[in-house]
N, C-alpha and C positions, 0 to 999 in steps of 0.2 A: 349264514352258517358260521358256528364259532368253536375254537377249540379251548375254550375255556369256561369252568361250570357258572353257570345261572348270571351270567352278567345284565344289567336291566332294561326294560324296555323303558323309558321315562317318560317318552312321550304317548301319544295318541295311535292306538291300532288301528290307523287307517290303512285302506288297500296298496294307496303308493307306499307305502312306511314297509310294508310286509313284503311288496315287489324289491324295492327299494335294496332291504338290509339280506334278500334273497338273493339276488344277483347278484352285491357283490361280494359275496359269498362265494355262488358258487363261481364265480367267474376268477378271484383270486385267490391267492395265488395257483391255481390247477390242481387244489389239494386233493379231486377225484379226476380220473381220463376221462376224457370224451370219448373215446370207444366205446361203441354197443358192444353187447354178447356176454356170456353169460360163462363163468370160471368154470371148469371144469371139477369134477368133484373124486374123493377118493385117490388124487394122483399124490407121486412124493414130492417132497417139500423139502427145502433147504434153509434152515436158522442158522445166520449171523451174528456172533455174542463179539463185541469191541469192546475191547479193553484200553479207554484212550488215555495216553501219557504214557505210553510204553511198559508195558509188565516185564519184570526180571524175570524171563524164562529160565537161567539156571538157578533160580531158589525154588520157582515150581517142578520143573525135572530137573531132580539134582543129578550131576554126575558123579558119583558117589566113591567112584575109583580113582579119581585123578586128583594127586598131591596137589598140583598146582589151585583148584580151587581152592583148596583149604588152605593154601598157604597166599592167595591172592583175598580170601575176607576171613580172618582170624575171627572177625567176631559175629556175621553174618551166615558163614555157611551152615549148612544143616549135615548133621552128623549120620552116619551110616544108620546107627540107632534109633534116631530122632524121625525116619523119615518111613514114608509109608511105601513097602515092598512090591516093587513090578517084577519079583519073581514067583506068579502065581499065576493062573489062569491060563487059555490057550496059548501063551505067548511069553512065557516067562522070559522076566529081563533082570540079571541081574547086577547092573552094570546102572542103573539107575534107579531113582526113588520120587514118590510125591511129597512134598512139602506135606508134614501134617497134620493141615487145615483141611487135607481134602480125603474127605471121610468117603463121600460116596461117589467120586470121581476113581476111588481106587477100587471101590466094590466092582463099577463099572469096568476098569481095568480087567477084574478078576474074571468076570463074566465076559470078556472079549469084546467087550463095545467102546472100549477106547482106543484112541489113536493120538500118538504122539511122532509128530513130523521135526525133527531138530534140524539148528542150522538153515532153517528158512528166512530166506530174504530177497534181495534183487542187488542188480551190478550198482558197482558204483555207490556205496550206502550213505544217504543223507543223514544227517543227525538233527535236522532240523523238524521239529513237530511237527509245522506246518505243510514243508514238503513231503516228507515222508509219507502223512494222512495222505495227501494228495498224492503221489505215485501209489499209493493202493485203492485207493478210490477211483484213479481212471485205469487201471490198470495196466500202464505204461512206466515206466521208466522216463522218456523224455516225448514230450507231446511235440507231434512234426510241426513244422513250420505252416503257418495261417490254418493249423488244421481248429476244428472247432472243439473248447473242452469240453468233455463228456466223459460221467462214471459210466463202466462199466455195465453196472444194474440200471442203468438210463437203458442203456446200447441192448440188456439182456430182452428189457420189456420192449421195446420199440420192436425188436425182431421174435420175440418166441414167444410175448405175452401180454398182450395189450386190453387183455379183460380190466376193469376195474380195479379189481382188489386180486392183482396177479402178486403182486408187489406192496408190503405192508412195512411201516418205518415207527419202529413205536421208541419216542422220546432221543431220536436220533437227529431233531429238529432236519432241516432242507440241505443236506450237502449233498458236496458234489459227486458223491457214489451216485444221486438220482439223478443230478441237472444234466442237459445237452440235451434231453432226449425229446421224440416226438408227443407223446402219451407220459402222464406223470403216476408216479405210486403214489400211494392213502399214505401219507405221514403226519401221525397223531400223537402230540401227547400222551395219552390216555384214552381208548375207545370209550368209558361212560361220557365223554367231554365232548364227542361230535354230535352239534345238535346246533336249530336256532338258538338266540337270547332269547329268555321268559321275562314276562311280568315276574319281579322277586315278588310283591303284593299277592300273588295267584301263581304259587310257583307249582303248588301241586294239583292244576289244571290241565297237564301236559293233553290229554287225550282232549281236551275242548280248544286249543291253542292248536294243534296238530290240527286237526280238521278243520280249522279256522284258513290255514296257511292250503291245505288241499285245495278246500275251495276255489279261494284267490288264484292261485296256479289254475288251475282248470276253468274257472272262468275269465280267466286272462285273456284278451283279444288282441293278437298280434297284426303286424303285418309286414310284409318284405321280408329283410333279415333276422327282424326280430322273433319269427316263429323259432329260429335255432335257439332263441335265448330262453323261450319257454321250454324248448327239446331240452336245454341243459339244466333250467330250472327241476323240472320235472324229477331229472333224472338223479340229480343231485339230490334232493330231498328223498327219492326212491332210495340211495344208497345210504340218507343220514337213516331212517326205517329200518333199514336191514342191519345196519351194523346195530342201532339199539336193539334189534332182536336178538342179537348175536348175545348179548350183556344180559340182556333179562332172563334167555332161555339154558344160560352155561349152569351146570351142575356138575360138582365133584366132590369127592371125601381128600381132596388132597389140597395141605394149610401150607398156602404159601408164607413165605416170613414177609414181614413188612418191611420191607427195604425197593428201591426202586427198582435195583435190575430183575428181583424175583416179580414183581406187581407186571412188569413188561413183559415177562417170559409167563406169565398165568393167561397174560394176551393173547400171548401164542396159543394158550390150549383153548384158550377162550374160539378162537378163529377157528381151529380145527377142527374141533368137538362140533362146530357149527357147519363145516365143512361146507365151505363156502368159494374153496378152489383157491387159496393163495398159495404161490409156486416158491416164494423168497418173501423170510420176513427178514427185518435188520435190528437189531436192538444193542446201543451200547451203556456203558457204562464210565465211569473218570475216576483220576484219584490216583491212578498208576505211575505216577513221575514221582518217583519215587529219590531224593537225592535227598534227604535227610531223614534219621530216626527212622530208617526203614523196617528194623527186627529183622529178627529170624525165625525161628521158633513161636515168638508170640510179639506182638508188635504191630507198626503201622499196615504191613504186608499182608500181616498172616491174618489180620481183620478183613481186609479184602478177598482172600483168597475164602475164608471161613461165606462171608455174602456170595460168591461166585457158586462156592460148591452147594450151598444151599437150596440158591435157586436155581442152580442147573439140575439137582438132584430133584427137588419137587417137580420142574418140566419133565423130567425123564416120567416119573412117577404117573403125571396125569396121563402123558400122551401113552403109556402101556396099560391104563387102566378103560383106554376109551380104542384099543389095536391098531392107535397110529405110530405107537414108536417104529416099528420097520419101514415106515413109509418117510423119517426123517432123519437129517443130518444138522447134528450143529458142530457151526467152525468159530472157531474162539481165537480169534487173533487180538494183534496191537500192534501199533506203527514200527517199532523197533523194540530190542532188545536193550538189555544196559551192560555197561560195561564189565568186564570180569574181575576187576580188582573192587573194592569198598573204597569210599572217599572217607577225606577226615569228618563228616559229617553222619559218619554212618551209616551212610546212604549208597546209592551207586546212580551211575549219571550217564548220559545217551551213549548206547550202545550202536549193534548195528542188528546180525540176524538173532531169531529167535525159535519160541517152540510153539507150536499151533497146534491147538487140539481139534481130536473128530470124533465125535461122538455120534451112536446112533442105535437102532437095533439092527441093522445091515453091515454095520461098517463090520472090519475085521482090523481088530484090536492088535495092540503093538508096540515098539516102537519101531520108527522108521529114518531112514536116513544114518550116516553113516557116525560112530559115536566122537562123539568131541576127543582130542587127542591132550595132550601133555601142551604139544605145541600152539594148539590152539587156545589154551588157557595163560598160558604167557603172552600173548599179545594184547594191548588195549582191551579191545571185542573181539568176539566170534568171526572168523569169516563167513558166509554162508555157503552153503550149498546145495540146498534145494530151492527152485524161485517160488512163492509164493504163486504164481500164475498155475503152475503146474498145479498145487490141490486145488487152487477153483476150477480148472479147466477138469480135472478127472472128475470132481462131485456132478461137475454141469453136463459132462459127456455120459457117466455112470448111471447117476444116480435121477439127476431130472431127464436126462435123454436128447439133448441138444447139442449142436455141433459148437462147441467154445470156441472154434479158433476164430471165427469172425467178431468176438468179441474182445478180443486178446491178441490184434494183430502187427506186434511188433513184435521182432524174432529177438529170443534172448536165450544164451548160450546153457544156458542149465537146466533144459526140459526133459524132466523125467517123469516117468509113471512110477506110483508110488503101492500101487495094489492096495489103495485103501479099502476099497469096495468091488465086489464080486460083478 
């Protein structure tokens, strides 16, 4: 099994050659669970959108009221004018605006299915990429002493989801949000991409090459330990099958733009539409460390923000055209925040909290948290004051129906409910 298109067979299709490049396959690195059973279908679902390198949350939700921004990026900040009105919809806010690049992040707005949580972070704020990623990814703060590392979505699926395809990672490559755990997520590149190597000579013989490798598998004669090897053979090849149906059988009227994060996020509907029972997809995106030639208005940023809203607007789009939008949430985070003043570089540079969106057709739109002060724009960064534990613990208690706190079990001083969801 390989997650890369049509790489070749060069040698000879013999029975060891096909046992051979099968096993170790599926055997590494865990890229499917070995848990039996079978996803449950029709439940809600939770998409993960990372925005890695830290996203300038106050050029996305501007604070629109307070001097101090404008007078901490003279040439950065976005003007009352400039930006796009959250005084509209069930939740009018007029005390802040969207950067605007986000066209239909603000429709969403208007329509009550956006949530904007400010001031989100955790104690103590790393400014390092590295750590930072990692305090969100195990969802800790500081991991105890000989404890074992583990992300949290390791910890989600080992206790509330151990079907196959509970947990989907598209183009997030293997980190540590999945590692520590019992049972592993499907983390793929690209779903067209999971499949054996073909002969490139007969490449489009897939249906004679497929039954070629059944066979083999089925006539496979184990013995000892080795029958589990055939049980994970089997089973592995059963799930490379299904996910290619998943790819063959998706239909939509809705054009995703060709850029990576929207191709990831079509995956998503891709999976849904097929409803095949995934509980947590994760998909990120880069580009957000933003410390030079950042823009405002139009620029390094507002190019990213323009991809973001695209393809988060076309997912909205499929999953209401197919009556999954109320059955999902997506949370839009990034490691930290950046700092409140502009460097001489035009840029701005590691911050600490930040804004986190939540989108969905459930959620109940807003903003949330308490607003940025005068005070708080004078200093380096933000302080925080909502912990980021807190929205994944209310999406996970709410919205998927499982007890969060065993998966988030270091006590930290700023847990609130945030009413994002009914």
């Amino acid at each position: 099994m390989t997650n890369s298109n049509d790489s070749g067979l060069t040698g000879a299709t013999t029975r060891r050659g096909f046992l051979g490049a099968a096993l170790g396959a599926a055997l590494a690195p865990r890229a499917l669970a070995s848990f039996p059973g079978a996803p449950a279908a029709g439940e809600k679902f939770l998409v993960i959108v990372n925005l890695r390198g830290g996203c300038d949350g106050l050029n996305l939700a501007i604070p629109m009221r307070r001097v101090n921004y404008y007078r901490r990026r003279p040439s950065l900040g976005i003007l009352p004018g400039q930006a796009i009105s959250l005084n509209t919809g069930p939740a009018p806010n007029d005390e802040y605006g969207l950067h605007p690049s986000f066209l239909r992040l603000g429709q969403l707005y208007a329509d009550g299915q956006l949530a904007l949580a400010n001031l989100v972070g955790y104690p103590q704020p790393d400014l390092s990429h590295a750590e930072s990623t990692e305090i969100w990814a195990r969802g800790l703060r500081t991991l105890p002493a000989n404890a074992r590392e583990s992300g949290w979505i390791a910890r989600y699926k080992d206790r509330y989801a151990r079907e196959e395809l509970s947990v989907v990672g598209l183009g997030t490559g293997r980190t540590l949000d999945f590692q520590g755990g019992e049972s592993s997520p499907l983390v793929l590149g690209q779903l067209g991409s999971l499949g054996f190597a073909q002969d490139p000579r007969y490449g489009t013989n897939s249906r004679f090459r497929n039954q070629v490798i059944r066979d083999v598998i089925a006539n496979y004669q184990p013995a000892g330990a080795t029958v589990d090897v055939k049980a994970a053979l089997e089973q592995a090849y059963g799930q490379i099958e299904r996910v290619n149906q998943v790819v063959q059988n998706y239909r939509s009227t809705v054009t995703y733009p060709q850029t990576g994060l929207a191709q990831r996020l079509r995956e998503v509907a891709m999976l849904t539409q097929a409803d095949v029972g995934v509980r947590v997809y994760y998909a990120a995106t880069g580009g957000y460390d933003t410390h030079a030639n950042q823009g405002g208005v139009q620029g390094q940023q507002a190019g990213l923000f323009v991809t973001l809203d695209r393809a988060l607007g076309a997912l909205a789009d499929d999953l209401k055209a197919v009556g999954a939008w109320n059955r999902c949430v997506v949370a839009v985070i990034s490691e930290f925040g950046r700092r409140n003043d502009e460097n001489g570089s035009l840029g701005t540079d590691h911050g600490s909290s930040n804004v986190v969106l939540v989108l969905g057709g459930l959620v109940r739109g807003g903003v949330y948290g308490r607003p940025h002060t005068e005070d708080d724009l004078d200093l380096a960064h933000t302080p925080y004051e909502i912990d980021f534990r807190s929205i994944y613990k209310e999406i996970l208690g709410k919205h998927l129906g499982v007890d969060p706190d065993p998966l988030f079990p270091e006590a930290y001083p700023r847990n609130a409910t945030l009413g994002l969801l009914p």
